[in-house]
C-alpha positions in Angstrom: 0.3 14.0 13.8 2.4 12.1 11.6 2.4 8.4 11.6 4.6 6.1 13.4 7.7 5.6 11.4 6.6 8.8 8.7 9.5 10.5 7.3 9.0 14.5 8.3 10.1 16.9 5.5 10.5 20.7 6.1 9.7 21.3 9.6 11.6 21.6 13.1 9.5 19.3 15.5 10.7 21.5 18.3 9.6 24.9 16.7 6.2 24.3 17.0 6.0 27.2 14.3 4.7 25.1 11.5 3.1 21.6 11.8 5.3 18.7 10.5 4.9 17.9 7.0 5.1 14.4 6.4 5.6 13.0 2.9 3.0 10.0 1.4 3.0 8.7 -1.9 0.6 6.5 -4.2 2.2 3.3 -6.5 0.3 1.5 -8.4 1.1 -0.8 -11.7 -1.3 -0.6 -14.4 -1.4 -3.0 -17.4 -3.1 -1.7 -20.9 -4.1 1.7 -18.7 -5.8 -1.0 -16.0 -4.8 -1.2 -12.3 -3.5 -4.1 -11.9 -1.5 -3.8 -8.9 -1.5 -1.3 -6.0 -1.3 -0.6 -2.2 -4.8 -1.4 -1.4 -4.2 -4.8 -3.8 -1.3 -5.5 -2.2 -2.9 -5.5 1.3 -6.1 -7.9 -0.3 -3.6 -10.8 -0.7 -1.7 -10.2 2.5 -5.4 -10.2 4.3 -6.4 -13.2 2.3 -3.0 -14.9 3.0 -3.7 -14.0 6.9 -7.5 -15.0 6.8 -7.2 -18.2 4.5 -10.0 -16.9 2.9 -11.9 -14.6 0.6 -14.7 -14.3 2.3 -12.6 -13.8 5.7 -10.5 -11.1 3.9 -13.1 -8.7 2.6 -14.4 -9.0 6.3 -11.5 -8.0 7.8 -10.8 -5.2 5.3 -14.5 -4.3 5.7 -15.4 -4.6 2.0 -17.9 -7.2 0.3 -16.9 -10.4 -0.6 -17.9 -9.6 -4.4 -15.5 -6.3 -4.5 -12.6 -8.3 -3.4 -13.4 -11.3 -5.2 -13.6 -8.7 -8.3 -10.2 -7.1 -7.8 -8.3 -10.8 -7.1 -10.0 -11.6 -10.8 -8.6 -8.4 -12.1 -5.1 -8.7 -11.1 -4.9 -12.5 -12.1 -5.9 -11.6 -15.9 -3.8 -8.4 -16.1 -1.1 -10.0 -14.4 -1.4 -13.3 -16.8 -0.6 -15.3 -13.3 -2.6 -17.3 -10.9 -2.3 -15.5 -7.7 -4.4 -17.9 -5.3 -5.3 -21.5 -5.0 -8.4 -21.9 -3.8 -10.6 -25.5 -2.1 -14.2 -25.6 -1.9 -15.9 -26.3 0.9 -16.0 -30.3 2.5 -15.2 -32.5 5.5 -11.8 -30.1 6.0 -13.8 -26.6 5.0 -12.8 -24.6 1.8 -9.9 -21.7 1.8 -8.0 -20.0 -0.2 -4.0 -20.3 -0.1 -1.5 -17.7 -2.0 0.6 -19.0 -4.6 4.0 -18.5 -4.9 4.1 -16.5 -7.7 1.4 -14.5 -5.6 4.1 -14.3 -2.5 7.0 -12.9 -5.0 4.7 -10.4 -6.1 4.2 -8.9 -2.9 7.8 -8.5 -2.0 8.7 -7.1 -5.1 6.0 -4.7 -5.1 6.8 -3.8 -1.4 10.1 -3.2 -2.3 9.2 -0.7 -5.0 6.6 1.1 -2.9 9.6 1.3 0.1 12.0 2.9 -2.9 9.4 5.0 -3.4 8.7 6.4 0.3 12.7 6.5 0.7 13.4 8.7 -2.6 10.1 10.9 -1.5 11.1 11.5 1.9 15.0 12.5 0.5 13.5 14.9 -2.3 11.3 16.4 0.5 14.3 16.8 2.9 16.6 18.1 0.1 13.8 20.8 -1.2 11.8 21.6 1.6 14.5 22.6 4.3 13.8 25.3 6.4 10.3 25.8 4.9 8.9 27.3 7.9 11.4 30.1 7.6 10.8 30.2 4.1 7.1 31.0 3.9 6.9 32.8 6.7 6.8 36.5 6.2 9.6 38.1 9.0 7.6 39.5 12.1 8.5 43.4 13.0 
C-alpha cells in the first residue's frame, strides 16, 4: 500500500491488475566522499529540535545516545558549521537548542529532497505509463 501522499507511477488503482508502483528516492550530501547530510540526518535535528535534547532525540528515534551524538559531530565538521548549541546540566537542566544556521539547513535540504520526489514521480509518470499493459503478455 503506498504511503499517504506517495506519488503512484505506472498503474491504474482501479485495475487491480498490477499493484501500484510508488516511486521513493535517497538524497544525501556527502563532503570529501563523507555523508554529511541525509534524510535520516535531517530527521536527527528535527527530533533534537522537538526533544530539546540529545539524549531525548536518540530516544525517540530509538538509537543510542552515542550514535546520534556521533552523526551531530560528523555533520558539524563536514559541514564547517555549528549546528547545535548545547547547556549543561544546573538549577534550569541542560538541553540542546538548534542554531540558525542548523534551521536553514534543514529547509534547504527539504526543499532539495521535495525537488527530488517531484522530478521522480514526473519521470515515473512520463516512462512508466500503462506499464501494466505493457508487461503483461495478452491473454487468449
Amino acid at each position: 500500500m503506498a504511503e499517504r501522499g506517495s506519488p503512484q507511477c505506472g498503474t491504474d488503482a482501479m485495475s487491480g491488475s498490477m499493484p501500484e508502483l510508488v516511486p521513493h528516492t535517497n538524497v544525501w550530501i556527502e563532503v570529501g566522499g563523507e555523508v554529511a547530510l541525509s534524510r535520516w540526518r535531517v530527521e536527527l535535528l528535527q527530533a533534537i529540535d522537538r526533544a530539546g535534547s540529545i539524549n531525548a532525540a536518540a530516544e525517540a528515534m530509538n538509537i543510542q545516545y552515542r550514535l546520534a551524538w556521533q552523526r551531530l559531530h560528523e555533520m558539524e565538521e563536514r559541514l564547517g558549521i555549528t549546528l547545535v548549541h548545547t547547556a549543561t546540566g544546573g538549577k534550569g537542566g541542560g538541553g540542546t537548542t538548534l542554531t540558525p544556521a542548523a534551521y536553514s539547513l534543514i529547509e534547504r535540504f527539504l526543499a532539495i529532497s521535495q525537488a527530488v520526489d517531484a522530478f521522480t514521480a514526473e519521470q515515473c509518470r512520463l516512462h512508466l505509463p500503462g506499464l501494466p499493459e505493457a508487461v503483461t503478455p495478452p491473454q487468449t
